[in-house]
Chimera marker file (.cmm) of the C-alpha trace (Angstrom):
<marker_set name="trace">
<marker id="1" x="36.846" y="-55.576" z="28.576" r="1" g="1" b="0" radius="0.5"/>
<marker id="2" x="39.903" y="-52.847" z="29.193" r="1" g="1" b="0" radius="0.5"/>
<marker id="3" x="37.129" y="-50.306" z="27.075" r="1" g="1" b="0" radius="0.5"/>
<marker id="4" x="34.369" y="-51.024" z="29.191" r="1" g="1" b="0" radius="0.5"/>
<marker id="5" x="36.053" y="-50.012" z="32.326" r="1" g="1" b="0" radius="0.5"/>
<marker id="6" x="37.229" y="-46.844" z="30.951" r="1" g="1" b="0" radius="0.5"/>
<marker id="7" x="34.265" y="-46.023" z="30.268" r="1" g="1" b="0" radius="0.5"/>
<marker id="8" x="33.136" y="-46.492" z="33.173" r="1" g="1" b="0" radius="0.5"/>
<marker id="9" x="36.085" y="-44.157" z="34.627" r="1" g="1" b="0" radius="0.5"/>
<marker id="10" x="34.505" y="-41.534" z="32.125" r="1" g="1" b="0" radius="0.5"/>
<marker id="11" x="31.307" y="-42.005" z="33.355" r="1" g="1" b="0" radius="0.5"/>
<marker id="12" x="32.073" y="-41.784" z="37.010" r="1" g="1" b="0" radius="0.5"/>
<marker id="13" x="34.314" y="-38.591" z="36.550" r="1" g="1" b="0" radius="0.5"/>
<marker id="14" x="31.544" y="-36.614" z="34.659" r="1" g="1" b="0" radius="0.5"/>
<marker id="15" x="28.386" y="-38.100" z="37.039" r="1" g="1" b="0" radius="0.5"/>
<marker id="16" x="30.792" y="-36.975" z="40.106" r="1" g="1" b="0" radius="0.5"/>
<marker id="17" x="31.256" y="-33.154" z="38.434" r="1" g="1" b="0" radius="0.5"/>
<marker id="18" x="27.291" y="-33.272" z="37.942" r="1" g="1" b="0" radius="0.5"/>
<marker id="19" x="26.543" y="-34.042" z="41.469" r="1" g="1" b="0" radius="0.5"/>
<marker id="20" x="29.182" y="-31.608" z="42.667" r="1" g="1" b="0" radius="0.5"/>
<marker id="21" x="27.474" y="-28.865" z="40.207" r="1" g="1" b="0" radius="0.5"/>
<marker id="22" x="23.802" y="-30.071" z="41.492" r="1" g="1" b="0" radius="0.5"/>
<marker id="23" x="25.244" y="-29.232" z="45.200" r="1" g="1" b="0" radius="0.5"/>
<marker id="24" x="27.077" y="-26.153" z="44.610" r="1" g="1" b="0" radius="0.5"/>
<marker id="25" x="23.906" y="-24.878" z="43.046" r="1" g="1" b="0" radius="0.5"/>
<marker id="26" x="21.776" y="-25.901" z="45.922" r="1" g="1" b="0" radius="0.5"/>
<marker id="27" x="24.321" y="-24.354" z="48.348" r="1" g="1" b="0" radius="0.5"/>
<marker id="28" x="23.820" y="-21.211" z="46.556" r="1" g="1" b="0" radius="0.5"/>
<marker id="29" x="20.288" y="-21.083" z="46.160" r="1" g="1" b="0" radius="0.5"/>
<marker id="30" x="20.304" y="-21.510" z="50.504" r="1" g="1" b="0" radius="0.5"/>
<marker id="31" x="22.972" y="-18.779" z="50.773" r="1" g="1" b="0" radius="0.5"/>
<marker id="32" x="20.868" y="-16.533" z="48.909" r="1" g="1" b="0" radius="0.5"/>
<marker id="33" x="17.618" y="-17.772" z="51.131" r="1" g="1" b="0" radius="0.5"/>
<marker id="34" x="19.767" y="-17.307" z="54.301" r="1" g="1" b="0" radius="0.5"/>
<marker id="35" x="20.821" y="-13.576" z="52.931" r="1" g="1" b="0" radius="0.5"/>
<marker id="36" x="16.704" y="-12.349" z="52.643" r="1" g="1" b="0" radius="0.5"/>
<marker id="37" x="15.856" y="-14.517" z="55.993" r="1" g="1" b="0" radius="0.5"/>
<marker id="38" x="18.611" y="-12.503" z="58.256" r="1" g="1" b="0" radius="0.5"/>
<marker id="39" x="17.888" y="-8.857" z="56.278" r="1" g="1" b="0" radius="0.5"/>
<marker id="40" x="13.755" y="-10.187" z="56.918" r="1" g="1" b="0" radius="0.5"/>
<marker id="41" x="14.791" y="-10.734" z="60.742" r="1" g="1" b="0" radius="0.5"/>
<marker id="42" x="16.395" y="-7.241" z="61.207" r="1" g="1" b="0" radius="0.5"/>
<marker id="43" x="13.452" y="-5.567" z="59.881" r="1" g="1" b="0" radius="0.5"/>
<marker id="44" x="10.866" y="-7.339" z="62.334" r="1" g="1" b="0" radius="0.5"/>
<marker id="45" x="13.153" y="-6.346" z="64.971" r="1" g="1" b="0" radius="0.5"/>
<marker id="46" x="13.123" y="-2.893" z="64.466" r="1" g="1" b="0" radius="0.5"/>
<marker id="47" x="9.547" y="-3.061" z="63.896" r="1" g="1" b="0" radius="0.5"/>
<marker id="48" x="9.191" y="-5.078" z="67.334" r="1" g="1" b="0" radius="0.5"/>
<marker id="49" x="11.640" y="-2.089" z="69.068" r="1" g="1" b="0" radius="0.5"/>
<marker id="50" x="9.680" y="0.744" z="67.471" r="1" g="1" b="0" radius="0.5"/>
<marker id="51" x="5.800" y="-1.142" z="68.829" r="1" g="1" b="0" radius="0.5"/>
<marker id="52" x="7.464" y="-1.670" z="72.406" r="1" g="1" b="0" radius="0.5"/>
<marker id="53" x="8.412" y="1.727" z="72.163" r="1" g="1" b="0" radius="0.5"/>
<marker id="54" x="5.005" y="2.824" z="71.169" r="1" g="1" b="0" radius="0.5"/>
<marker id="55" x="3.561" y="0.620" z="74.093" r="1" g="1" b="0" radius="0.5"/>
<marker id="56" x="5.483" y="2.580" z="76.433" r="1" g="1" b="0" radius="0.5"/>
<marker id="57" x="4.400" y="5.699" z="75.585" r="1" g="1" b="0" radius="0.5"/>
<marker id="58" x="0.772" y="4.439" z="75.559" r="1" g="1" b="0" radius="0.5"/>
<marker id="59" x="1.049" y="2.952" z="79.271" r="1" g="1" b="0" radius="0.5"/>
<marker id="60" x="2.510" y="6.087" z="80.358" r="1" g="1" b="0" radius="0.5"/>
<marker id="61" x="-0.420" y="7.744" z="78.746" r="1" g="1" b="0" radius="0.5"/>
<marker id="62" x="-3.014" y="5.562" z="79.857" r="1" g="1" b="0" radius="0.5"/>
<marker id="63" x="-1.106" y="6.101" z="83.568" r="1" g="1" b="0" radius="0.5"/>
<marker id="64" x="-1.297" y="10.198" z="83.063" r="1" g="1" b="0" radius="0.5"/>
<marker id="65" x="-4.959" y="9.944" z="82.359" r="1" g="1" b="0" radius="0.5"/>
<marker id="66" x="-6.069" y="7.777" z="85.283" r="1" g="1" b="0" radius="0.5"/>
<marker id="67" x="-3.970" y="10.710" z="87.230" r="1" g="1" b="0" radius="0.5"/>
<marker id="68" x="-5.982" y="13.375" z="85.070" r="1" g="1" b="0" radius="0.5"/>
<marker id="69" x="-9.467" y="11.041" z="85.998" r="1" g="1" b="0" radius="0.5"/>
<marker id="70" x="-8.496" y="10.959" z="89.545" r="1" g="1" b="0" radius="0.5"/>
<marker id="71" x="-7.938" y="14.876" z="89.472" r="1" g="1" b="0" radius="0.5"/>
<marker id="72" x="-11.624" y="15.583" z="87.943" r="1" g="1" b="0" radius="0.5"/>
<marker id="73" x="-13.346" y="13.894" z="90.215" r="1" g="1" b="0" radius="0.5"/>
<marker id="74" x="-11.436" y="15.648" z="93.338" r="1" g="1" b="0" radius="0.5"/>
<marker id="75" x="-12.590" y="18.633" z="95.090" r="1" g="1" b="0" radius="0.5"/>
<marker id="76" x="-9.770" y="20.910" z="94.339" r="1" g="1" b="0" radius="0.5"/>
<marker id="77" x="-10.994" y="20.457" z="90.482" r="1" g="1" b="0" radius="0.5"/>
<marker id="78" x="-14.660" y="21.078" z="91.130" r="1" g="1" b="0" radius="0.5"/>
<marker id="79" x="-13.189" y="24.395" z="93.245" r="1" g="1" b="0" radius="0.5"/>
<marker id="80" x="-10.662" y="25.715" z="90.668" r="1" g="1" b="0" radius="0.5"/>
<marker id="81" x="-13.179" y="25.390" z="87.983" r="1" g="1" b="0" radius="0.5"/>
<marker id="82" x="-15.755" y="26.993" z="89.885" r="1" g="1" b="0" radius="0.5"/>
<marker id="83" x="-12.871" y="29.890" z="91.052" r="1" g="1" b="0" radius="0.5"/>
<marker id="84" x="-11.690" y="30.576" z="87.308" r="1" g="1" b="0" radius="0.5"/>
<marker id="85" x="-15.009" y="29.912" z="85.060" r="1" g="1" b="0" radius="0.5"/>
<marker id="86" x="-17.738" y="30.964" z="87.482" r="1" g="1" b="0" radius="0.5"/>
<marker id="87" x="-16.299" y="33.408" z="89.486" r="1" g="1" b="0" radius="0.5"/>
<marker id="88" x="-17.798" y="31.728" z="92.634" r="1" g="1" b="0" radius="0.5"/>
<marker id="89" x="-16.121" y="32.311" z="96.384" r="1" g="1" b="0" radius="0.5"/>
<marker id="90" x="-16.754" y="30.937" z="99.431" r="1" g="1" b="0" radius="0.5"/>
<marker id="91" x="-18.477" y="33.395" z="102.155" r="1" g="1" b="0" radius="0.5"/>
<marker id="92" x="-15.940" y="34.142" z="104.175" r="1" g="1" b="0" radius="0.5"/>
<marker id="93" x="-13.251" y="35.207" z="101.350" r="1" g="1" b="0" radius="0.5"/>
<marker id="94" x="-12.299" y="38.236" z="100.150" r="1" g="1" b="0" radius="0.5"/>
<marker id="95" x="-11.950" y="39.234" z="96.564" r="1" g="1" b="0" radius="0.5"/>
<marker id="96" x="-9.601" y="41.748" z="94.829" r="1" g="1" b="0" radius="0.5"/>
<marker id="97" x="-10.266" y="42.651" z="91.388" r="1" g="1" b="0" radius="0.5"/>
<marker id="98" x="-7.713" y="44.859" z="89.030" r="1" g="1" b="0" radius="0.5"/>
<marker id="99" x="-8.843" y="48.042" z="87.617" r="1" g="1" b="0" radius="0.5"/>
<marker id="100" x="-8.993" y="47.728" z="83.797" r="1" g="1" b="0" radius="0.5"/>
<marker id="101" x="-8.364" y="50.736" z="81.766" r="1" g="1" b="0" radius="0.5"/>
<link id1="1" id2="2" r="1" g="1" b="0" radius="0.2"/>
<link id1="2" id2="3" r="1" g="1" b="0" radius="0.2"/>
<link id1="3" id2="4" r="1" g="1" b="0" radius="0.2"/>
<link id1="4" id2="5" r="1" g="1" b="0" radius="0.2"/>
<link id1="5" id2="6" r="1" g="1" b="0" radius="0.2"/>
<link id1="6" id2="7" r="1" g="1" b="0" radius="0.2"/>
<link id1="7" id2="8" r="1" g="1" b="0" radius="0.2"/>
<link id1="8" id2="9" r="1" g="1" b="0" radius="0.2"/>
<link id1="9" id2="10" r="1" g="1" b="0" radius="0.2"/>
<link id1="10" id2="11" r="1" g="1" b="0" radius="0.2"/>
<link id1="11" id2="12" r="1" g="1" b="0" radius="0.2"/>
<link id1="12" id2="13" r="1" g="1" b="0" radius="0.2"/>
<link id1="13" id2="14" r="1" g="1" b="0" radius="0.2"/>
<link id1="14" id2="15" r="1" g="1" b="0" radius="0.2"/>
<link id1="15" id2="16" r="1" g="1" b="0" radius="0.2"/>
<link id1="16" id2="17" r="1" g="1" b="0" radius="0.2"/>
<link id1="17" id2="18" r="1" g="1" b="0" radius="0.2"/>
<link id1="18" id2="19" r="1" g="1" b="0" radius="0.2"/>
<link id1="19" id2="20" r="1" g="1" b="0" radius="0.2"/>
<link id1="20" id2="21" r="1" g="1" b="0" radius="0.2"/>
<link id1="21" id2="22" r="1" g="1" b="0" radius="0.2"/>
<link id1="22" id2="23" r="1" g="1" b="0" radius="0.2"/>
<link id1="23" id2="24" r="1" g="1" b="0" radius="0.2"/>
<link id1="24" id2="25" r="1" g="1" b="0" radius="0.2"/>
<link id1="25" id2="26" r="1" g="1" b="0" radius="0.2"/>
<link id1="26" id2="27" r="1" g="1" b="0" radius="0.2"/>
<link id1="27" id2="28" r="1" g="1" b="0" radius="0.2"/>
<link id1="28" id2="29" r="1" g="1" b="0" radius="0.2"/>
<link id1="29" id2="30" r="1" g="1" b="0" radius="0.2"/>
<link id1="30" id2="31" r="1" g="1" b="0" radius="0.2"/>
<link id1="31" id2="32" r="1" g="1" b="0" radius="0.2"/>
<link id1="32" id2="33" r="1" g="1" b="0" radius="0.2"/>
<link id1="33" id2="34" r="1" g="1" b="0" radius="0.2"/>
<link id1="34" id2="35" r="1" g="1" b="0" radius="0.2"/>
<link id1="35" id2="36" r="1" g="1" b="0" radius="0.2"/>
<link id1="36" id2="37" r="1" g="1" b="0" radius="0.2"/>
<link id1="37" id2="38" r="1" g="1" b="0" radius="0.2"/>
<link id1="38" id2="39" r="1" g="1" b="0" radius="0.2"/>
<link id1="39" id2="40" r="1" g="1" b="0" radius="0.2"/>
<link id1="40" id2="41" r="1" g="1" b="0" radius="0.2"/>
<link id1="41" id2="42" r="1" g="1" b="0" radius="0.2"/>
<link id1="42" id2="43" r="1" g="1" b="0" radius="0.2"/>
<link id1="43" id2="44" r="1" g="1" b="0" radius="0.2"/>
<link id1="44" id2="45" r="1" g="1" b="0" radius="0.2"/>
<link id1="45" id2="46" r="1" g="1" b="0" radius="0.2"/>
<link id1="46" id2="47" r="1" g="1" b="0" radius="0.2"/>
<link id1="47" id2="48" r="1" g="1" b="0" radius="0.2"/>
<link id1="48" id2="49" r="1" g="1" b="0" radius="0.2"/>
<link id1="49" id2="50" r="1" g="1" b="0" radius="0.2"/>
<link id1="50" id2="51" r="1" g="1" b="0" radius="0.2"/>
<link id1="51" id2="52" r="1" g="1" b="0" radius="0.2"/>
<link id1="52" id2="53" r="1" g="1" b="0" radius="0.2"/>
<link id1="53" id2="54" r="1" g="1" b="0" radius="0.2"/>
<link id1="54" id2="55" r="1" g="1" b="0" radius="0.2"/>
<link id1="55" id2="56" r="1" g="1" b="0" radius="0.2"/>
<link id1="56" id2="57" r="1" g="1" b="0" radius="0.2"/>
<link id1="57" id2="58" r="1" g="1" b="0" radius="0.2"/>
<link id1="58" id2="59" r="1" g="1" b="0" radius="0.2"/>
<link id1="59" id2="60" r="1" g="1" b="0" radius="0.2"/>
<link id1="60" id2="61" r="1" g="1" b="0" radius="0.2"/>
<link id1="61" id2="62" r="1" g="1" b="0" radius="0.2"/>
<link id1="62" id2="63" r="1" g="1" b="0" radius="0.2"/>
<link id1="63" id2="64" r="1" g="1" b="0" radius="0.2"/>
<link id1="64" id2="65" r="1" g="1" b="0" radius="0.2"/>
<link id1="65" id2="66" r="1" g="1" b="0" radius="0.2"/>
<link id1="66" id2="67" r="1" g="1" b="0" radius="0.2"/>
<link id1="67" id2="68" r="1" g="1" b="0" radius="0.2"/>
<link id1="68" id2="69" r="1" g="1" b="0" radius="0.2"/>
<link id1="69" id2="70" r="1" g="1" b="0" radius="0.2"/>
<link id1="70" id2="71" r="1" g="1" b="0" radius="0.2"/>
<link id1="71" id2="72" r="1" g="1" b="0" radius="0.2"/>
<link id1="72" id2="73" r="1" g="1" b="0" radius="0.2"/>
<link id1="73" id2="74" r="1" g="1" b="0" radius="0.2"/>
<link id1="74" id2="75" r="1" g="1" b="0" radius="0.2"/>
<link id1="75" id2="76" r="1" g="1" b="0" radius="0.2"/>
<link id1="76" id2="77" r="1" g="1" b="0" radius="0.2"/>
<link id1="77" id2="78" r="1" g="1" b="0" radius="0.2"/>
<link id1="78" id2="79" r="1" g="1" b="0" radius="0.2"/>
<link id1="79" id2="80" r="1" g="1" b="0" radius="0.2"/>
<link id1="80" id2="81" r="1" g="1" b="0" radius="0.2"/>
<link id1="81" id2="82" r="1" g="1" b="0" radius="0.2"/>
<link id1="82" id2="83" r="1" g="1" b="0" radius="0.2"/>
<link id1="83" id2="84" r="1" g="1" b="0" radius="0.2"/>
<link id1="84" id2="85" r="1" g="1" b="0" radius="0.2"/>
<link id1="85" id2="86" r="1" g="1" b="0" radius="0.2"/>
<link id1="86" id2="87" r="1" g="1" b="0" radius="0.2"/>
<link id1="87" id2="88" r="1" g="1" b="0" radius="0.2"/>
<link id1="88" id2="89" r="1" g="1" b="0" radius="0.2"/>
<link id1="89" id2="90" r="1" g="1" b="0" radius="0.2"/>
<link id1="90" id2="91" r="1" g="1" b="0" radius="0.2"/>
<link id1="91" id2="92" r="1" g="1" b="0" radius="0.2"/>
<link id1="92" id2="93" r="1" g="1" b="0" radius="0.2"/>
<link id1="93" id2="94" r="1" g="1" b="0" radius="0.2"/>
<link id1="94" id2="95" r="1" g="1" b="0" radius="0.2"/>
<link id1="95" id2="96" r="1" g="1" b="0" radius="0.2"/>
<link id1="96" id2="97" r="1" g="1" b="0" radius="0.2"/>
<link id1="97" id2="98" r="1" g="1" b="0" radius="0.2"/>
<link id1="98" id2="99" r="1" g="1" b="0" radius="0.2"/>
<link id1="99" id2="100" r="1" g="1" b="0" radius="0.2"/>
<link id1="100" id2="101" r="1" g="1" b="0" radius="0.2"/>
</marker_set>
């Protein structure tokens, strides 16, 4: 009987070093998982920083164009066109031209 239980002591040393092996090796493998999840994270966040930046700069676009749309379809635009591409005056406005020579 006395070689039967120390066996069993045997048995239950080396079975408690495997499990401890099994979970130090699973502790590593979820270190290493943890490592490329946080490195993973840090990248979408400066991808997330560098779209909200873009999506600034495209609102303050789209706001400079409705300015720019407003503009066209105002008088002054239809005048100062008319002024610097046409030539046109009104009736009762006097023009001064340069001599070129």
């Amino acid at each position: 009987m006395s070689r039967r239980r120390r066996g069993n002591k045997y048995d239950n040393r080396s079975g408690k070093i495997c499990i401890t092996l099994i979970v130090l090796m699973m502790l590593a493998v979820m270190s290493v998982q943890i490592v490329k999840i946080y490195h993973k994270n840090q990248t979408y966040i400066a991808q997330e920083e560098s779209l909200n930046k873009q999506l600034e700069a495209e609102t303050e676009r789209q706001e400079a164009l409705k300015e720019r749309e407003q503009y066209v379809n105002s008088r002054d635009y239809i005048e100062d066109v008319a002024r610097s591409k046409l030539g046109l005056v009104y009736k009762n406005e006097i023009v001064f031209k340069e001599n070129k020579k």
